[in-house]
C-alpha positions as MATLAB code, in Angstrom:
seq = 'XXXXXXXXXXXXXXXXXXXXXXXXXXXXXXXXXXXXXXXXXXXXXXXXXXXXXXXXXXXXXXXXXXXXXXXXXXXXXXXXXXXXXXXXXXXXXXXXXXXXXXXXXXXXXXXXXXX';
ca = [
     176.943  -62.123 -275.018;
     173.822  -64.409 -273.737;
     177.000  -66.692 -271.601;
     177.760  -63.072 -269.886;
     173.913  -62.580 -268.927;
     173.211  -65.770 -268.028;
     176.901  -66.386 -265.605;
     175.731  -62.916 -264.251;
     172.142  -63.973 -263.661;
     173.520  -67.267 -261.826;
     175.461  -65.172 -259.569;
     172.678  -62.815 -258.561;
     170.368  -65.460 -257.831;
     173.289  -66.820 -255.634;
     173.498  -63.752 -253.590;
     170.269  -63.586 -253.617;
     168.465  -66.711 -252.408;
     171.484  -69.544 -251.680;
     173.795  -67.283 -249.472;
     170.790  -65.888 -247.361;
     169.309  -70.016 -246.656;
     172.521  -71.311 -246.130;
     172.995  -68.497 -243.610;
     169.356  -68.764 -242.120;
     169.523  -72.674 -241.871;
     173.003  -72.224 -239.935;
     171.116  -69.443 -237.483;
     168.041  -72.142 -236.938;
     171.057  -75.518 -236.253;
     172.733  -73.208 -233.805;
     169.703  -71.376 -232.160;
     168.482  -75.605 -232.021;
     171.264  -76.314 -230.412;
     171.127  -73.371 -227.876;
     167.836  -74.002 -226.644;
     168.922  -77.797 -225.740;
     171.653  -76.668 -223.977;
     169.407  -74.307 -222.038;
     166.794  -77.435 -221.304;
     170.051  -79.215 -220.120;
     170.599  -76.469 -218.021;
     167.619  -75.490 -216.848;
     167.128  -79.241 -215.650;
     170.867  -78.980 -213.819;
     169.255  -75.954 -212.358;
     165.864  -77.519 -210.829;
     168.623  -80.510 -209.496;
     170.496  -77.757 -207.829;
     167.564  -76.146 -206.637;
     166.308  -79.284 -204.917;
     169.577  -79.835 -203.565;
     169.738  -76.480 -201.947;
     166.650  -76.845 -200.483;
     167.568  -79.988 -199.049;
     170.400  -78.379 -197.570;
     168.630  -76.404 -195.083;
     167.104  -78.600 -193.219;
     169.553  -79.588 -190.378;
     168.912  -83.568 -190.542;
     169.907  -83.590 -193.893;
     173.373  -81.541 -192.725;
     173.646  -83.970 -189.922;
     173.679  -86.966 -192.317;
     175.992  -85.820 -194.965;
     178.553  -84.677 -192.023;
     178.150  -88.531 -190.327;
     178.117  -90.219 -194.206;
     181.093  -87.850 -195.534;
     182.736  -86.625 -193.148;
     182.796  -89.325 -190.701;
     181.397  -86.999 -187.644;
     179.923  -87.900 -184.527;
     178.208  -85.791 -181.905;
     179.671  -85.542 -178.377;
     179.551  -88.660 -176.385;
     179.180  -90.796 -179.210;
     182.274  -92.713 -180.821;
     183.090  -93.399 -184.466;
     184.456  -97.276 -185.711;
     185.730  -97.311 -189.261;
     185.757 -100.812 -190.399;
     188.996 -101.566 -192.836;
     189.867 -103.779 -195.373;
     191.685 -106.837 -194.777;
     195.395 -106.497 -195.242;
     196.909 -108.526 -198.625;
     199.427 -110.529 -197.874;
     202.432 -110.447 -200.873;
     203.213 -113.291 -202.357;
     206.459 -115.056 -202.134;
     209.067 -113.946 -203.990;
     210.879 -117.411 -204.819;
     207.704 -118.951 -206.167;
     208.325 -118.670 -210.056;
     205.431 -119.752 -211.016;
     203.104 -117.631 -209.111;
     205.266 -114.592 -209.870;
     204.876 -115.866 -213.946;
     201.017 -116.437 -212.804;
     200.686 -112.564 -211.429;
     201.915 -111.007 -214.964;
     199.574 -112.542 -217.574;
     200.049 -109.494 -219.572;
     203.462 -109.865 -220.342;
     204.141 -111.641 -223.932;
     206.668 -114.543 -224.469;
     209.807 -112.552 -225.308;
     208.884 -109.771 -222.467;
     208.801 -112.801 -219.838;
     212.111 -114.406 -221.582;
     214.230 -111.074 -221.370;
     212.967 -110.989 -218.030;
     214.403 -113.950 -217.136;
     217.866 -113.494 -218.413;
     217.652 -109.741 -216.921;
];
């Protein structure tokens, strides 16, 4: 009989007290977590906020449209400078071809060969 009283004891105190903190301390991880993400946010938002103000002033509209955009005003012309052209190498030159695929293991570079 005192096994019965005791097991049922142990089961009310589990309902009562561990159930209820392990609940709580879940509600306190995840309402932790939910305020960082509204610091992140609220930071992203002050960015944004800065960036929209910046956006209103017409300088700063005429510099992203010349920077981006590549745009000029009337009368004025645009150069674009471009990178040098590369130049392919050879194709009969074995070993610079056998140079340009390091990569490739022994066997890969021998069935190459025969293929």
């Amino acid at each position: 009989m005192w096994p019965f009283l005791v097991s049922i004891v142990v089961v009310g105190v589990l309902f009562l007290l561990v159930f209820p903190a392990r609940t709580y301390l879940g509600q306190r991880r995840s309402l932790a977590a939910a305020e960082h993400r509204v610091s992140v946010l609220s930071g992203e938002n002050a960015t944004l906020d800065q960036r929209v103000a910046k956006l209103q002033d017409q300088a700063e509209i005429e510099r992203i449209a010349r920077e981006q955009y590549g745009l000029v005003k009337p009368g004025e012309e645009a150069y674009a400078i471009l990178p040098p052209p590369t130049v392919p190498a050879p194709e009969g030159d074995a070993p610079a071809a056998a140079a340009k695929t390091p990569h490739r293991t022994w066997y890969q570079r021998l069935w190459h060969k025969l293929t």
